[in-house]
N, C-alpha and C positions, 0 to 999 in steps of 0.2 A: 846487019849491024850487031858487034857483040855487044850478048846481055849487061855485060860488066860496066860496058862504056858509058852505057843512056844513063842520063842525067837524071833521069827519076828514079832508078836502081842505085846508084848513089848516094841520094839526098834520102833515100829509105831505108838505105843503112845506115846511113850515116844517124838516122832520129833512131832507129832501132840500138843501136850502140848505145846513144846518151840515153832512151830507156833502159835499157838493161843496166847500164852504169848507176841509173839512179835509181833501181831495186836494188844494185848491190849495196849501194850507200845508204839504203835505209834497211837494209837488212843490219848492215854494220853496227849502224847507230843505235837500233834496237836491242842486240845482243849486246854493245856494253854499254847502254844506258840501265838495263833490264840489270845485268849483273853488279855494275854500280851500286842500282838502287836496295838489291837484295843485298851486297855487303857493306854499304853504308846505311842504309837504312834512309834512304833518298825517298821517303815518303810526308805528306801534308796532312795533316789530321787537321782541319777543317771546323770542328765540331765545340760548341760551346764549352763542354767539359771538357777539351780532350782525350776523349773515350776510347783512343784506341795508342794513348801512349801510358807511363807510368810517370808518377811524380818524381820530383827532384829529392824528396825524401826517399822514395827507393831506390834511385839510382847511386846517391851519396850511399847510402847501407853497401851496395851492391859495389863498391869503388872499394870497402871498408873491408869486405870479406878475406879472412886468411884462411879460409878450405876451401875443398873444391864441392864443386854441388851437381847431384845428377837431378835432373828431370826426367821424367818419365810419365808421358802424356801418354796415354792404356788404350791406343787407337791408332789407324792410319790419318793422317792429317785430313783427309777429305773426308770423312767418315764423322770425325771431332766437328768439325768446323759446319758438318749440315747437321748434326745432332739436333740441335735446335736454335736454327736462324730468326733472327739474326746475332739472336745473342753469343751464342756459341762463336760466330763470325766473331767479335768485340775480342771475347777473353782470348781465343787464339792469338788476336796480335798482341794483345797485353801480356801473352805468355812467352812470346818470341823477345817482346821488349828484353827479358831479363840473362836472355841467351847474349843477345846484345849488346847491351851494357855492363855485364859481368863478365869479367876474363875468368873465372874459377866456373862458372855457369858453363853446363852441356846439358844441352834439350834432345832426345829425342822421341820418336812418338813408337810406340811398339804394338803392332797388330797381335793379339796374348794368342789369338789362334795357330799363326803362321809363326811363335816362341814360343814353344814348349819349354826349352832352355830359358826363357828369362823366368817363363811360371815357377817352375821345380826351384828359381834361387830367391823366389820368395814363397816357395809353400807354403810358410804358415799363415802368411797373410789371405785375407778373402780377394786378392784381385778380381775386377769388375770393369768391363769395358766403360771408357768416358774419365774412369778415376784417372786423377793424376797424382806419383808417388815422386815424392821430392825427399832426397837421402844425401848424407855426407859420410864420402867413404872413413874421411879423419875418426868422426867420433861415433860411425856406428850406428847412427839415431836415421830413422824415418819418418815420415807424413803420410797420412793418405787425405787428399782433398777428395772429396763425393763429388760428383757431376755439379748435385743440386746446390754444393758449397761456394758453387761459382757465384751464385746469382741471390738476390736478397726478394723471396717466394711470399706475396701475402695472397690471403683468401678472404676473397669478399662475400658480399652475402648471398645466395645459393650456393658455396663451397669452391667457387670456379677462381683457380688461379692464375694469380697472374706476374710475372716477371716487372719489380718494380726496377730495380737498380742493376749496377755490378758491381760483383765482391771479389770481383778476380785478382787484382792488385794484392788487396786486404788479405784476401788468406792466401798467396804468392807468397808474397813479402815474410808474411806471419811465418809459412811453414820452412822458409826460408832461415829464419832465424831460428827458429824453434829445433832446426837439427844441428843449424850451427853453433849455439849457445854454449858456453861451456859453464851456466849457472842457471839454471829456470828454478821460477817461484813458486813454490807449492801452496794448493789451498786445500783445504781439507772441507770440505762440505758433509756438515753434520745432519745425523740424522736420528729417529728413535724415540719423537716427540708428534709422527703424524702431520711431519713440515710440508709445506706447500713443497712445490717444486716451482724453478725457472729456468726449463731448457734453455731459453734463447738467451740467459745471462748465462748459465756456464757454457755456452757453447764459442761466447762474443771472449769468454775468457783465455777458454781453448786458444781459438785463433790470434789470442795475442799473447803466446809463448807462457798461460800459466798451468799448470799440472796441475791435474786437479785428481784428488782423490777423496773417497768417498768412506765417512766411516761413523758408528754408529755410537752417539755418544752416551748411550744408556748401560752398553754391554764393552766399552773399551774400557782400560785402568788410565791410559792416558792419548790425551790425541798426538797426533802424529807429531815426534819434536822436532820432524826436518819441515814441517808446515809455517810457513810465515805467515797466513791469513786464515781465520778457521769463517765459517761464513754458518751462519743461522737463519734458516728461513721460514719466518712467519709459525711457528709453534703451534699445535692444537691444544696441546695441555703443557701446564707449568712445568716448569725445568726443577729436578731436585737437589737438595741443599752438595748431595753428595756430587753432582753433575755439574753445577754454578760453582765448587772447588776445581775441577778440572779445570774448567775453565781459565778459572785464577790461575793456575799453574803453567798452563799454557801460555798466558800474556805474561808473569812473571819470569818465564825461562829460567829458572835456575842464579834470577837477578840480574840475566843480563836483558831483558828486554824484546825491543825488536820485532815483537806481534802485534796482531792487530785479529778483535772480534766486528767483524760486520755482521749485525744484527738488521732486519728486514721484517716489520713488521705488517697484519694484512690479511690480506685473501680471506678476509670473512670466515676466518679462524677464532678460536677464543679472545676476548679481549682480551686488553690486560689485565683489569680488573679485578679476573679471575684467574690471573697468575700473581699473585702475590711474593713468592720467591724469586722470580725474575724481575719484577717491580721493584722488589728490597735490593736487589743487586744493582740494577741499572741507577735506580738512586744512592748508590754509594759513587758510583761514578758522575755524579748531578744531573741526571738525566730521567725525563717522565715522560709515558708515553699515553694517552686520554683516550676513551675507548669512541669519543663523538668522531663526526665528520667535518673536514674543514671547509667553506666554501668560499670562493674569490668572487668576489662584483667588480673587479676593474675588466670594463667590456674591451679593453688593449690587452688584457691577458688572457680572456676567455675566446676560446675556436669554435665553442660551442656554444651559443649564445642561452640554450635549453637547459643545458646542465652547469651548475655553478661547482660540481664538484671535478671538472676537469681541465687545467689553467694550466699555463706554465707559472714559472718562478724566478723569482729575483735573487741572485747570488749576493749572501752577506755583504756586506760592508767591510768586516775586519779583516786585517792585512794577510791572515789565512788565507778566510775563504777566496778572496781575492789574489793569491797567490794559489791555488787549487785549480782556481776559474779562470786560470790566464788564455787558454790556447782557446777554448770556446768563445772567449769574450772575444777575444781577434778577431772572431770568424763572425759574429754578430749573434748567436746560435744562444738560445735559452733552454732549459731544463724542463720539465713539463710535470707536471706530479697529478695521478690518477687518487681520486677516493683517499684521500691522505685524513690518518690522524693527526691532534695537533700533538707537538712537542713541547716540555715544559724544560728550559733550562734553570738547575733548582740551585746553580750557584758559577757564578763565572770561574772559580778560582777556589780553591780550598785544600790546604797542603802544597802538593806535589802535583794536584789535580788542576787544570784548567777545560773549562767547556766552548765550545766555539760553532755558534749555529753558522752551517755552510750555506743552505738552501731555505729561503723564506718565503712568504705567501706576503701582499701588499697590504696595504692600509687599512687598502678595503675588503679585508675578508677577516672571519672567524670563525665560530664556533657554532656550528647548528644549533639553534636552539629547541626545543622538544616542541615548543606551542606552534614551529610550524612559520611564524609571522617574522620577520624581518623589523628591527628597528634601528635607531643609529647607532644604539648602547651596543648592539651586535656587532657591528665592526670594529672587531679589535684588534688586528692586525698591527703589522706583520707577525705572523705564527712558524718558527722553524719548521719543515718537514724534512730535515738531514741536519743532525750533529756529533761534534766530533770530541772526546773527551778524550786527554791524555794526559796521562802518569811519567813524570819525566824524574831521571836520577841522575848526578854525574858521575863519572869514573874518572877521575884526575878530572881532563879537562873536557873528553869524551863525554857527550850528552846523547845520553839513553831513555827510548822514549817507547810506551807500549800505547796502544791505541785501542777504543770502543768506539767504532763507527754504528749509528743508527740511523735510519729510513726509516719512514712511516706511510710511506707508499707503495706495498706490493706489487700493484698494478704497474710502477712506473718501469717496472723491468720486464714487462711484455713482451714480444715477439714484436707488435706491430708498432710500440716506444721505441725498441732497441733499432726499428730497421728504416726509421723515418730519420731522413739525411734532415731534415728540418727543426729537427729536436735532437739538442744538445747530449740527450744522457748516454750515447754508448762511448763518445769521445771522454765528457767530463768523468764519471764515474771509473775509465779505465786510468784517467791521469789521475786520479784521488787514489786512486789501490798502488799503484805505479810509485806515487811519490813518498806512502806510507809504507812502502812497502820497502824505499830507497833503492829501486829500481834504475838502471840507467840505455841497457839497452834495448830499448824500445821505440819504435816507429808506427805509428798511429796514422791508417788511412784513411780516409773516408770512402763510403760508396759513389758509384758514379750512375746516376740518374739515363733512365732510357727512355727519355720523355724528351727525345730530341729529334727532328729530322735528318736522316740520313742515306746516302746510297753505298750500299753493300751487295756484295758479292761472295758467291761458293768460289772453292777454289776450283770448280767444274764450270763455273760460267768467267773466275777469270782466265781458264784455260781455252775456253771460246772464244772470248775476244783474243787472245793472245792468236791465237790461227788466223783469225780474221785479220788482225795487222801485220803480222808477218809473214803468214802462206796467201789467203787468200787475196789480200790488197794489191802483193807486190805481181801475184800472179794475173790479176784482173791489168796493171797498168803494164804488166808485159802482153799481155793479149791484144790491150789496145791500140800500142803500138806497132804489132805487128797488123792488127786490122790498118790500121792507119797507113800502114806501107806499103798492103794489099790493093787500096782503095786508089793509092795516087801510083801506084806501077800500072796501075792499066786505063789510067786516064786516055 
């Protein structure tokens, strides 16, 4: 009998055909569902924060862009991506987001080993594998984000670090604008006085498009006149009479205004006390700074229940500070203030001058007092620890205003204040500089918490599963079926 005829040789091609047909159809369906998903961006993020997409404020920025923007991730994709899982996993797709959703946006990743040629056309810069360099050919200007830029790093106690957040978005977004800008704010960070320092505030500054230069205000004749904000931090010895004139000069501008001194007082530096020429100045502007310690007793404001000198704070009342505090309050997010001195406001109003406490301590806090003992006289509360005094002129009808911003909390501009998503002051403080500064292009991220459960993958193990459903699957149900045809031909 021919092989061709028997009815079981038939009926076994015949099942062999529709398997194969229907490896061919899931082969199909894979390849363009797979390429779909990679040009549309056919993907679910899942995740409480949506930690692996970008907010609708950088996408809008990003909708807004009139240059073009390169990327340049300092690695081959797989290499970036297991740097350090899973986080590194995160910011890769939050970086791909911007390829994305930016039509002016081109991302690519560059092995600096295997381009010689792209090294030599940044020479001067230090390239370092992980960096990623974000440039606009229009104006010329570059970024370099650090590996460690991506992510918001504390160190607990035995020095062991640990990856709280991510800051991929945040300084994306930042360095994004920051080469696109065609106006950045300069702040001149003085020095010459034995000033504290606060890496992690000028650095929250950096990443949100403000220049910051550095200059020495003992040995300059004047500070920088292209500086919009001059910033003082925490003083070891008094400022002299000839130094506190610069000063003037610099918020004056030449009468047109438009500056702003943020004074930061602290870090168990002199008090004031014993600066009495910065005392006589700050009080021309109605402003006093007490060398005691302030403490809070409302146990709703204390985190600490041991230390009364570390609280948040209650955003003023007046239509200011509550136009200052708007985006925080939205968000339900309080201010928090470390070791603060109190503040004396020494006159709401006087001239041209008005004072306006922004950040205050409750009912129930005050003023250490020296014996140590607690009584009810002692709470005298609310005590400002941030106020803001300004000198306003008109020009016709133009209102020109120069600004003396003061803090009496050192502490509160910290590394480990500035990187806590739960305390208000790296958002508030950057919308007070922002709005004093009449600032308008600015987008303000927040970090994204990796205190969430999730399933991630290398681009090495999505490359394994990828085999597994497309080679290996379809080849396992084409074996079967030929098992299957082998079994019933020779029944």
């Amino acid at each position: 009998m021919n092989l061709f005829k028997k009815r079981a040789f038939r009926q076994g091609t015949f099942a062999t055909a529709i398997t194969i047909f229907g490896v061919m159809v899931i082969l199909v369906l894979n390849f363009v569902f797979s390429t779909l998903s990679n040009n549309f961006n056919w993907r679910i993020d899942l995740t409480e924060e949506r930690m692996f997409e970008i907010t609708q404020e950088s996408i809008d920025f990003l909708a807004t862009l009139d240059k073009d923007v390169n990327i340049f991730v300092l690695n081959t994709e797989d290499e970036f991506v297991n740097a350090a899982q899973p986080f590194t996993f995160q910011a890769n797709e939050v970086i791909r987001k911007y390829e994305f959703f930016g039509e002016r946006v081109n991302l690519e990743y560059v092995d600096l080993i295997r381009n010689p040629t792209f090294v030599a056309r940044f020479a001067e810069l230090d390239l370092l594998p992980n960096q990623i360099l974000v440039e606009s050919p229009q104006t010329g200007r570059h970024k370099i984000i650090g590996f460690h830029d991506l992510f918001n790093i504390v160190t607990g106690q035995g020095g062991q670090a640990t990856v709280r957040s991510s800051r991929a978005e945040q300084v994306m977004t930042s360095a994004i604008l920051n080469v696109t800008s065609d106006r950045q704010i300069r702040i001149s960070v003085l020095s010459g006085y034995n000033q504290a320092e606060l890496p992690a505030f000028i650095n929250l500054l950096e990443m949100n498009n403000y220049e910051i230069v550095h200059e020495n205000l003992f040995t300059i004749e004047d500070i920088d006149s292209e500086a919009t904000i001059a910033l003082l931090i925490a003083p070891a010895r008094d400022i002299t009479e000839d130094d506190l004139r610069k000063i003037d000069r610099f918020l004056n501008n030449n009468n047109e205004y438009g500056r702003t001194l943020f004074f930061i007082t602290g870090a168990d530096h002199a008090p004031m006390s014993q600066m009495p020429n910065l005392s006589a100045w700050l009080a021309e502007w109605g402003i006093s700074v007490g060398d005691d310690a302030l403490f809070e007793m409302d146990p709703s404001y204390r985190f600490f229940l041991d230390n009364p000198y570390i609280s948040f704070v209650n955003y003023s009342t007046n239509p200011l500070a509550q136009d200052l505090s708007h985006s925080v309050r939205a968000q339900d997010l309080l201010a928090v203030s470390f070791n603060s001195n109190p503040i004396s406001i020494l006159f709401a109003e006087q001239g041209a001058r008005r004072v306006y406490p922004l950040l205050q301590t409750t009912e129930f806090s005050g003023v250490f007092p020296e014996h140590g003992d607690l009584t009810e006289y002692d709470f005298t509360g609310p005590h400002p620890m941030l106020a803001l005094s300004t000198i306003t002129r008109f020009q016709g009808v133009e209102r020109l205003n120069a600004h003396v911003l003061v803090s009496s909390s050192w502490a509160s501009f910290s590394p480990a204040v500035l990187g806590e998503m739960n305390f208000a002051n790296s958002e508030y403080f950057l919308e007070v500089l922002d709005t004093l500064a009449q600032r308008e292009d600015t987008v303000r991220i927040q970090d994204k918490t990796f205190s969430i459960a999730t399933i991630q993958t290398t681009l090495a193990q999505n490359r394994i599963i990828n085999v597994f459903f497309i080679v290996l699957l379809p080849v396992g149900l084409l074996a079967s079926g030929i098992v299957v045809w082998l079994i019933r031909r020779h029944r």
